[in-house]
DOPA-621697 format. One record per residue (C-alpha): residue number from 1; x negated, y negated, z negated. Coordinates in Angstrom, 2 decimals, always signed. Layout:
<sites>
+-----+---------+---------+---------+
:   i :      c1 :      c2 :      c3 :
+-----+---------+---------+---------+
: NUM :       X :       Y :       Z :
...
+-----+---------+---------+---------+
</sites>
This chain:
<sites>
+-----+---------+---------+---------+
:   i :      c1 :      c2 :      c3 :
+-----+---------+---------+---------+
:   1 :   +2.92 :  +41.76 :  -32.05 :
:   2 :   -0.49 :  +41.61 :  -30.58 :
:   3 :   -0.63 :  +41.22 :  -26.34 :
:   4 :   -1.62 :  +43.97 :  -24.30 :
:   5 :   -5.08 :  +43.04 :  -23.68 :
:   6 :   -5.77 :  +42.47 :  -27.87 :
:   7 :   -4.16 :  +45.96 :  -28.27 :
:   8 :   -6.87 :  +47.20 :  -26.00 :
:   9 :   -9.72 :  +45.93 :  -27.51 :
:  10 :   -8.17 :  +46.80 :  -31.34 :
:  11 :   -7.65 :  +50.64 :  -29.81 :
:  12 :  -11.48 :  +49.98 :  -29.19 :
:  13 :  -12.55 :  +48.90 :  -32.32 :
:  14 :  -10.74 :  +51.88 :  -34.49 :
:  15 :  -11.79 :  +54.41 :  -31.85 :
:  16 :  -14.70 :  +52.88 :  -31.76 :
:  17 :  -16.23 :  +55.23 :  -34.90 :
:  18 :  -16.51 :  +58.30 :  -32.81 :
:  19 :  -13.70 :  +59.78 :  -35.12 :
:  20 :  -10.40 :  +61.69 :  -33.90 :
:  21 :   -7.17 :  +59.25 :  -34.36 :
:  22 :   -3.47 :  +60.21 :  -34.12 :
:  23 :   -1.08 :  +58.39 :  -31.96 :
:  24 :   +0.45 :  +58.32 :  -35.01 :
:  25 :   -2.08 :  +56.83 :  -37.34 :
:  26 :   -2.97 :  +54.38 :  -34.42 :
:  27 :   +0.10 :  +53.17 :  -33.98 :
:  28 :   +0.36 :  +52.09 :  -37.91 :
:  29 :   -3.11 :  +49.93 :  -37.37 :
:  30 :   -1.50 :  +48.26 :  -34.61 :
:  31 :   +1.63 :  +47.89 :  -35.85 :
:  32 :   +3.62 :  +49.28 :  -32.71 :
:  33 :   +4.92 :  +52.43 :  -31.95 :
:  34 :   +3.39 :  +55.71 :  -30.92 :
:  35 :   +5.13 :  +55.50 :  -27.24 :
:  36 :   +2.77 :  +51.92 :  -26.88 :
:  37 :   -0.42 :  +53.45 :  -28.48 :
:  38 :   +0.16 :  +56.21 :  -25.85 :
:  39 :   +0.76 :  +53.52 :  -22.52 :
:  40 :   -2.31 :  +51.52 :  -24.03 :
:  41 :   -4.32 :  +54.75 :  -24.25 :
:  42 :   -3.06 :  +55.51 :  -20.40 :
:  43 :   -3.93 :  +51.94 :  -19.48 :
:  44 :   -8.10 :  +52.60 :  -20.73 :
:  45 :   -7.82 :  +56.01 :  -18.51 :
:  46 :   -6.77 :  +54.23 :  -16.05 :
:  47 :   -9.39 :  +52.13 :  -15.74 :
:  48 :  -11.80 :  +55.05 :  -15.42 :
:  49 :  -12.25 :  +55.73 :  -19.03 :
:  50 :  -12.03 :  +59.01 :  -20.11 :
:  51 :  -10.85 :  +59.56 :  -23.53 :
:  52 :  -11.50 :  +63.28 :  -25.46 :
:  53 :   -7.91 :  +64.50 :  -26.76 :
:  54 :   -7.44 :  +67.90 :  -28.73 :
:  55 :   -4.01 :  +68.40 :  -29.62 :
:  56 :   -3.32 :  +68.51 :  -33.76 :
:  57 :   -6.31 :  +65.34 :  -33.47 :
:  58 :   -5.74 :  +62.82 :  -31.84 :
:  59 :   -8.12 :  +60.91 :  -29.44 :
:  60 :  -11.38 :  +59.86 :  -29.45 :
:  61 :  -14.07 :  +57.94 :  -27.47 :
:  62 :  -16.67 :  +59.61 :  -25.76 :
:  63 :  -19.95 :  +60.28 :  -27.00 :
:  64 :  -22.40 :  +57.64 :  -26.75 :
:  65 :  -19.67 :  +55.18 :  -25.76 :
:  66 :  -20.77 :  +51.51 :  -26.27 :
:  67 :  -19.57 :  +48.43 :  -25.44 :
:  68 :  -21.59 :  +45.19 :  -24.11 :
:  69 :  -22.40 :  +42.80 :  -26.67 :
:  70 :  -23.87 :  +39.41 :  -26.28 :
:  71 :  -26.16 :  +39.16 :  -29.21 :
:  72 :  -27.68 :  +42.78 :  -28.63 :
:  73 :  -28.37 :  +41.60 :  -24.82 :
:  74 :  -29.88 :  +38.13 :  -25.68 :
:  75 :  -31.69 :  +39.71 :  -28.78 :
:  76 :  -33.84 :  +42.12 :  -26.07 :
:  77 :  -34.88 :  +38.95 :  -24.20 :
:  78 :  -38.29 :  +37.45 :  -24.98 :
:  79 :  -37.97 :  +33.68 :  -25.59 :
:  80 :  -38.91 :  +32.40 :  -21.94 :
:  81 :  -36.17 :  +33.64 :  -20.44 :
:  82 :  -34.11 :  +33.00 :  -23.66 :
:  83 :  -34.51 :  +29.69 :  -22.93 :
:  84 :  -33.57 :  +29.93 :  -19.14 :
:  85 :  -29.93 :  +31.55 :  -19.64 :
:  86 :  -27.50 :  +28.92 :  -19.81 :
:  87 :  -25.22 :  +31.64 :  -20.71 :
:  88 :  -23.63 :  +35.32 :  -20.78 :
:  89 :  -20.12 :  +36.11 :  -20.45 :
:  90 :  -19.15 :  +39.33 :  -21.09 :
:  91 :  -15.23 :  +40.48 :  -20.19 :
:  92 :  -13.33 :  +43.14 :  -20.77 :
:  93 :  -11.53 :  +43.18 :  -17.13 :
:  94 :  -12.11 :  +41.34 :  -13.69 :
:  95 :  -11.45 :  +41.67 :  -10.36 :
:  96 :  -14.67 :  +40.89 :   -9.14 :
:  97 :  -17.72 :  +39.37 :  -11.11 :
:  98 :  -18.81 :  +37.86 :   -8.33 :
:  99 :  -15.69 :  +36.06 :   -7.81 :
: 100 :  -15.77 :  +34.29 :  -11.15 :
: 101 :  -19.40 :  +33.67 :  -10.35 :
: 102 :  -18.23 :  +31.83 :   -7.66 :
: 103 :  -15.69 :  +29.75 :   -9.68 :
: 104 :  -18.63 :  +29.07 :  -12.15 :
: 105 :  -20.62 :  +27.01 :   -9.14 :
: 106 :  -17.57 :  +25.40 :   -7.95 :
: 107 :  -16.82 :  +24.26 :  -11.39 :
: 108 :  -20.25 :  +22.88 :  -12.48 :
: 109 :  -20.83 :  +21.12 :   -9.58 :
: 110 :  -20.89 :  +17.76 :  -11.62 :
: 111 :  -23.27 :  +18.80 :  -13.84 :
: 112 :  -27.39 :  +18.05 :  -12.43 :
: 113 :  -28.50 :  +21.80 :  -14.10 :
: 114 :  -25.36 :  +23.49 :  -12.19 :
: 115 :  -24.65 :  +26.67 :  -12.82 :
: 116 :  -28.58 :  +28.33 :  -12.50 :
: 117 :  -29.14 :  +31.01 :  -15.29 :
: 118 :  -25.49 :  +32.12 :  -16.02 :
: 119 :  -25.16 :  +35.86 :  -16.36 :
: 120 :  -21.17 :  +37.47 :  -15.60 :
: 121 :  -20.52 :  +40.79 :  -17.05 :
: 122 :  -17.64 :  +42.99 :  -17.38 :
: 123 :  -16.93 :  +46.57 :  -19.03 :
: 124 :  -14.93 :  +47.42 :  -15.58 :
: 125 :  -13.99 :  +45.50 :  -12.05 :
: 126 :  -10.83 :  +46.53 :  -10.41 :
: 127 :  -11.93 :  +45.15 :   -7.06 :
: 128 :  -15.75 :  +45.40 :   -7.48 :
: 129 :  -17.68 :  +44.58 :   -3.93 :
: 130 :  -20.32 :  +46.35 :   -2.02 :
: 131 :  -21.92 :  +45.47 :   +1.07 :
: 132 :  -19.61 :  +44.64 :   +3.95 :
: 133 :  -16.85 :  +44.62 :   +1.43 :
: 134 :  -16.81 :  +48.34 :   +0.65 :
: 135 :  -15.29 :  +49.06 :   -2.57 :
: 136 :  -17.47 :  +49.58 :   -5.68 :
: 137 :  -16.61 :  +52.00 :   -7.76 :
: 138 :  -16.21 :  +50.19 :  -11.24 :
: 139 :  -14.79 :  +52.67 :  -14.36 :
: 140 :  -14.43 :  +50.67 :  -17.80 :
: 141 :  -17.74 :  +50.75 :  -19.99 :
: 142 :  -19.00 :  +53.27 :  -17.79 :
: 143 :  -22.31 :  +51.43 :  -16.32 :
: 144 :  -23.78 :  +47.65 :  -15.34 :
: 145 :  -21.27 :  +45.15 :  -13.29 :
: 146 :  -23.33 :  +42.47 :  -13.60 :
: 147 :  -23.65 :  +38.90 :  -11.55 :
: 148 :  -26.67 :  +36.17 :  -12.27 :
: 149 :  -26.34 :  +32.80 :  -10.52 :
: 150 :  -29.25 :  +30.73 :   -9.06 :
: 151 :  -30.35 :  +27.40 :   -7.53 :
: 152 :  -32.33 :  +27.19 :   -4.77 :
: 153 :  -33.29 :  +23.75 :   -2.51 :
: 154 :  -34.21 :  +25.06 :   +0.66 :
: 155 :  -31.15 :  +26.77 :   +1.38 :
: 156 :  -31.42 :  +30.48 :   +3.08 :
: 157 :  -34.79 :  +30.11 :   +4.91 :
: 158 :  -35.97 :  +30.51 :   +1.34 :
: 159 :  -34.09 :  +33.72 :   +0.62 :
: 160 :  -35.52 :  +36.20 :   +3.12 :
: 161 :  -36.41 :  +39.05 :   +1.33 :
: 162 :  -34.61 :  +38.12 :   -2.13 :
: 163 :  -32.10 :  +41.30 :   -1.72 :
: 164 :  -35.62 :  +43.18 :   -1.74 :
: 165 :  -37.45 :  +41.05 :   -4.23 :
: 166 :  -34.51 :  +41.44 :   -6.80 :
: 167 :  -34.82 :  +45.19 :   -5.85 :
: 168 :  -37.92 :  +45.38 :   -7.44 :
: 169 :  -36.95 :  +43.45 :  -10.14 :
: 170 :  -34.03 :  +46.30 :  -11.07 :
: 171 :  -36.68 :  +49.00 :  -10.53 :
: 172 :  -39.38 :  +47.45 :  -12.43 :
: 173 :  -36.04 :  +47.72 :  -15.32 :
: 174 :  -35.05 :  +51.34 :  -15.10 :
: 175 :  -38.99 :  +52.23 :  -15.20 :
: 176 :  -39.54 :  +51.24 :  -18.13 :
: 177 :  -36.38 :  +52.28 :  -19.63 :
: 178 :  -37.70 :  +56.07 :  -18.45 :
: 179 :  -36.03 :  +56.53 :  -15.20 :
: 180 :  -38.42 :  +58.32 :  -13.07 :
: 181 :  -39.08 :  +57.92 :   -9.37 :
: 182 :  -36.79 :  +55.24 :   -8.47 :
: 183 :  -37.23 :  +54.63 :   -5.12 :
: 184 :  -35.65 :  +51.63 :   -2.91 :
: 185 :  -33.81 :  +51.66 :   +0.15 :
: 186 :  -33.80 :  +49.05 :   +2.81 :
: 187 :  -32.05 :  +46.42 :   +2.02 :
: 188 :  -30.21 :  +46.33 :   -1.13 :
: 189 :  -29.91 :  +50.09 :   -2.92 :
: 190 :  -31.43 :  +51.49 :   -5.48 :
: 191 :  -31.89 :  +55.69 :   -5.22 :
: 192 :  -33.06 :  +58.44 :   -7.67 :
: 193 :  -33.82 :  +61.87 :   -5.58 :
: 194 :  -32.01 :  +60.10 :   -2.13 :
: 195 :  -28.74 :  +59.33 :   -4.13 :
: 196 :  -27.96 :  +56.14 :   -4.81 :
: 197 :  -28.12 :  +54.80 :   -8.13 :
: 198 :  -27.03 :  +50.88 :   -7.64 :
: 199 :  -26.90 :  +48.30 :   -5.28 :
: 200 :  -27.30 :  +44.43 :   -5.12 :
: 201 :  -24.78 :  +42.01 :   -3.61 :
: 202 :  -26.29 :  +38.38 :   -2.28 :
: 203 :  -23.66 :  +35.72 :   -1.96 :
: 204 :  -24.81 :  +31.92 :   -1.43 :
: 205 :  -22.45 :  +28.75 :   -2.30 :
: 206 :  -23.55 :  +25.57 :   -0.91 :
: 207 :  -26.12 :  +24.38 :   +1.84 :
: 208 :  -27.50 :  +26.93 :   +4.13 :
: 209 :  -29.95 :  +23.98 :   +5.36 :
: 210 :  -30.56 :  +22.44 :   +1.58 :
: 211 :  -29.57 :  +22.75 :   -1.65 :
: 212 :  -26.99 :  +26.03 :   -3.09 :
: 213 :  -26.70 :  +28.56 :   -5.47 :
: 214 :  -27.41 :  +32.41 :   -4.87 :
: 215 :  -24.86 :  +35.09 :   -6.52 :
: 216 :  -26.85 :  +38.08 :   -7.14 :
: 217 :  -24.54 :  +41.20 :   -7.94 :
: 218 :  -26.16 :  +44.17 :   -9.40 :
: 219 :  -24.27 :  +47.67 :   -9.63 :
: 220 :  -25.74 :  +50.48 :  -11.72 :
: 221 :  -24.39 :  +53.80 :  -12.36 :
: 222 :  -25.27 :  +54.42 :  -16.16 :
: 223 :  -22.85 :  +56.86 :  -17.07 :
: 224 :  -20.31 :  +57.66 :  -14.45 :
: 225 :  -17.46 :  +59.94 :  -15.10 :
: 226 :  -17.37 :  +63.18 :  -13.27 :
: 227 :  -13.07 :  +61.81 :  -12.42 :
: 228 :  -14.51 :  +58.13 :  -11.26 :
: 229 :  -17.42 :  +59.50 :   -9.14 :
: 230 :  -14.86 :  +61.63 :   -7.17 :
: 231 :  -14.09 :  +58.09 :   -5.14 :
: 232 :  -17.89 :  +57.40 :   -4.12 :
: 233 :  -18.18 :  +58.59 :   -0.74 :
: 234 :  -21.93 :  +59.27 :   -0.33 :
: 235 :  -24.54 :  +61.27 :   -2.95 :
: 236 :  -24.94 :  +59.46 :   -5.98 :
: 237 :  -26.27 :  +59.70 :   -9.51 :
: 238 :  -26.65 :  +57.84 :  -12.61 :
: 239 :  -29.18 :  +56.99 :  -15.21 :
: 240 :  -27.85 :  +59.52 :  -17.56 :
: 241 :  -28.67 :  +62.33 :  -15.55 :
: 242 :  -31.95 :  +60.73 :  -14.39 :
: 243 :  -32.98 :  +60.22 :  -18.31 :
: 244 :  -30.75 :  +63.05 :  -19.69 :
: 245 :  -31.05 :  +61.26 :  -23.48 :
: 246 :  -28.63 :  +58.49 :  -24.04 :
: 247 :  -29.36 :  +54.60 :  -22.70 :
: 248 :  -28.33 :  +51.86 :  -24.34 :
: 249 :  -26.21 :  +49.89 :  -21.52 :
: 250 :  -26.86 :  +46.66 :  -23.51 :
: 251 :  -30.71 :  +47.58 :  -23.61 :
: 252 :  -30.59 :  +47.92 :  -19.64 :
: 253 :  -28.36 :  +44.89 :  -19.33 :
: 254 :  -31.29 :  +43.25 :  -20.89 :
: 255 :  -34.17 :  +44.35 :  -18.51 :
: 256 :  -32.76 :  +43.75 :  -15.59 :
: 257 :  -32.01 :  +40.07 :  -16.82 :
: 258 :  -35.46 :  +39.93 :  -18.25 :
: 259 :  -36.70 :  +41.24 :  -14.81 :
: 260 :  -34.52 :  +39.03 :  -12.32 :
: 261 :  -35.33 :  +35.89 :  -13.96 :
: 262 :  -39.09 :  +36.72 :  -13.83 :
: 263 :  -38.84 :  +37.43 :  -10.20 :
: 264 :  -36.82 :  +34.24 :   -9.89 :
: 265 :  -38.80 :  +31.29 :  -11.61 :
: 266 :  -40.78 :  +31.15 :   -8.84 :
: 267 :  -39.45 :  +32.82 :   -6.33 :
: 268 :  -38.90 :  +29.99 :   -4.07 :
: 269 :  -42.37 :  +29.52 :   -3.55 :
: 270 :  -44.33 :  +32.90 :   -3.49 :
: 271 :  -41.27 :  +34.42 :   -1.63 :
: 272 :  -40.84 :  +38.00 :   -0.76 :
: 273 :  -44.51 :  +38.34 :   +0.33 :
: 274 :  -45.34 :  +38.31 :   -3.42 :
: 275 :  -43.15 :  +41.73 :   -3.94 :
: 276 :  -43.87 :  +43.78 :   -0.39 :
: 277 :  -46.84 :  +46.12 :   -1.87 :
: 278 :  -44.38 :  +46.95 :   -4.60 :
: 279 :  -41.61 :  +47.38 :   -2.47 :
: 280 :  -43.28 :  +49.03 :   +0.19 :
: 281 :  -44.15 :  +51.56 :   -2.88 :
: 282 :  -41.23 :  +52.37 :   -3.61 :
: 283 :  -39.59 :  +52.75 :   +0.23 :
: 284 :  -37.24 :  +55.66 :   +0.42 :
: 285 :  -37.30 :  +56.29 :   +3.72 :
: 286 :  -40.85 :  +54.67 :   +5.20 :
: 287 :  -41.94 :  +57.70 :   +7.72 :
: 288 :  -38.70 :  +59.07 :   +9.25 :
: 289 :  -36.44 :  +58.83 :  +11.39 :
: 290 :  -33.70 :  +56.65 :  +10.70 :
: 291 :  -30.75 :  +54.25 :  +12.55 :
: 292 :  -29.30 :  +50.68 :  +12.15 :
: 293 :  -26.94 :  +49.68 :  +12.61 :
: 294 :  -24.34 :  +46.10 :  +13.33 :
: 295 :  -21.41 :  +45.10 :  +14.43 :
: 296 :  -22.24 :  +45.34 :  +18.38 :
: 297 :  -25.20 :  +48.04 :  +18.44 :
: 298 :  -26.87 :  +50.76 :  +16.58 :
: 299 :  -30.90 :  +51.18 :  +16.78 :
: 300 :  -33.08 :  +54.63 :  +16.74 :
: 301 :  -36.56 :  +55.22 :  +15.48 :
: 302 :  -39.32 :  +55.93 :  +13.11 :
: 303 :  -39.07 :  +53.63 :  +10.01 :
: 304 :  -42.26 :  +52.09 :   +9.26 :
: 305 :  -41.03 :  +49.38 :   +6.05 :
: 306 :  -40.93 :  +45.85 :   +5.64 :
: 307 :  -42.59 :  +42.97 :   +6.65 :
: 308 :  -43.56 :  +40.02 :   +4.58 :
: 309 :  -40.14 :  +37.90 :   +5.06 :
: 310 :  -37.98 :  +41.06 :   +4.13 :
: 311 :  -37.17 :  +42.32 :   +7.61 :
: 312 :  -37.15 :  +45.72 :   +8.61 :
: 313 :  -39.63 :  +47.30 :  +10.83 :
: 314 :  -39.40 :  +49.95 :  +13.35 :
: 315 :  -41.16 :  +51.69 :  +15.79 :
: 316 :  -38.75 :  +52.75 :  +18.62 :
: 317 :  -39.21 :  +56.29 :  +21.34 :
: 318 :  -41.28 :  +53.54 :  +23.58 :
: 319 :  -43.82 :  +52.52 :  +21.09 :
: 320 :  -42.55 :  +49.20 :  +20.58 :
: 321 :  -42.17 :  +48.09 :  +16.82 :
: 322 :  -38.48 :  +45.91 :  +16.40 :
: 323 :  -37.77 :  +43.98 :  +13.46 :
: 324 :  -34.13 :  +43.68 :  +11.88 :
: 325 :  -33.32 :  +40.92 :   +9.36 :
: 326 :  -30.08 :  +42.80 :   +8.87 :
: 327 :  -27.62 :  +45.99 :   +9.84 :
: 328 :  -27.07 :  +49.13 :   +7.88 :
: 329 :  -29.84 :  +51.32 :   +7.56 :
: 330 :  -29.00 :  +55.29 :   +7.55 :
: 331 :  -31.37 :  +58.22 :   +8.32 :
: 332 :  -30.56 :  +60.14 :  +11.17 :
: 333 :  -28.40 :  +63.33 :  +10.62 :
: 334 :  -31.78 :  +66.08 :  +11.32 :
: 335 :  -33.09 :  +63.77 :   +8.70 :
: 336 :  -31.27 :  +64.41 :   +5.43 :
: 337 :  -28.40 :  +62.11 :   +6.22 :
: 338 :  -27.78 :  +58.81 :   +4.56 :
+-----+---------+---------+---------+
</sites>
């Protein structure tokens, strides 16, 4: 009798032909009963994926369905940066890739290279993070969970501006992949026609005076189903409906690495001042009217962009330009919204 998650990944693999299957005829290629085939089919909705089913047929995957695959990824990457993954794990569930990220630095802390240039995937999260630990909305082989791990010496002084850097990087991907005017939003989101399309997640392990490693998570909606994007509370869309032709979720998987690790090799010393003009480019809301906020205040005025170390610049109702190195950032509500 195979285990529950084996079962999941064999209902994969016969589904996986774009074919109808019975309960019935599934259940034989498992070698359980129709009453598990069913709970194992439940289980996959569950986790956001939804499966066609025409009574007298059976079930199938949905079109264009395609799972992450290791060798497809590292197959799009040019040799450079080849060489500069240490490696790519790909899973079929986890809470959080960040979290295992985490467990990766703790756990190659012996070792001189550490954990720099490991890549954590996973077809679906079920406690994926967002800033100030808002839930991300995670459905199975639905779009990019992804998590890339990096050493750094002189601990967060150097990392002003990365969240924005690593924005570019992410745009500079779904460009030339065909998504058109992807804009960025102060400081970590990624938006298509002011609704988000994807986010980035900086967590640091280790020194904040010297030496540590930088978690980056990246979030991208790729193909998010219509039942999943029902729990996103703000506008959002995905790169299907930006493209509107099918996209290869390994093939994106694979820029954004590509991308990332170009922005990264030297990141540490040209900084965020090396990425502004692009970033300032690409500003969603640069010209209006806009609020941030923290924990203890919130902040009106006209947004005016970045400066060179990442931080956000404003010009307030007295004429006085404020920076902010962080807070939420949300238009005000004669504005469009947030």
């Amino acid at each position: 009798m195979l285990e529950g998650g084996q079962i999941n990944a064999k209902v994969l693999e016969i589904l996986s032909d774009g074919k109808f299957h019975s309960g019935e005829s599934l259940g034989r290629a498992l070698g359980i009963s129709r009453t598990a085939v069913w709970k194992q089919l439940q289980k996959l909705e569950s986790m956001g994926l939804q499966l066609e089913s025409v009574k007298g047929k059976g079930y199938r995957l949905p079109r264009d369905f395609e799972l992450l695959n290791e060798k497809k990824i590292i197959g799009y990457l040019t040799p450079t940066v080849q060489n500069q993954l240490k490696t790519l794990q790909i899973h079929q569930s986890l809470d959080s890739t960040n979290r295992v990220a985490t467990e990766e630095i703790q756990q190659s802390q012996s070792d001189s290279a550490g954990a720099t240039g490991t890549i954590i995937m996973s077809e679906y999260q079920s406690n994926g993070r967002g800033r100030r630990g808002k839930h991300w909305v995670s459905p199975f082989a639905s779009n990019i969970y992804l998590s890339l791990i990096w050493g750094f010496d002189n601990g967060a002084n150097a990392l002003q501006g990365l969240s924005l850097s690593i924005g570019v990087a992410v745009k500079r991907a779904l460009t030339e992949l065909g998504v058109e005017a992807v804009s960025l939003k102060w400081p970590n989101d990624i938006y298509v026609d002011e609704k988000k399309l994807g986010g980035i997640l900086l967590e640091m392990v280790g020194d904040p005076a010297g030496q540590c490693s930088v978690i980056i998570g990246i979030g991208i909606n790729v193909a998010m189903p219509s039942e999943s994007g029902q729990a996103i509370d703000q506008q959002w869309t995905d790169v299907r409906s930006s493209v509107r032709k099918p996209v290869s979720r390994n093939r994106l998987a694979a820029f954004v690495v590509e991308n990332c690790f170009n922005v990264l090799a030297d990141y540490e010393q040209k900084g965020f001042a090396a990425y502004r003009e692009e970033w300032q480019a690409s500003d969603a809301f640069k010209g209006r009217q806009g609020t941030v906020s923290s924990a203890t205040q919130s902040t009106t005025g006209t947004i005016l962009g970045v400066d060179n170390s990442g931080a956000l610049k404003m010009q307030l109702g007295n004429g006085e330009v404020a920076h902010f190195i962080g807070g939420e950032l949300g238009l005000r509500s004669n504005d469009g919204g947030d």
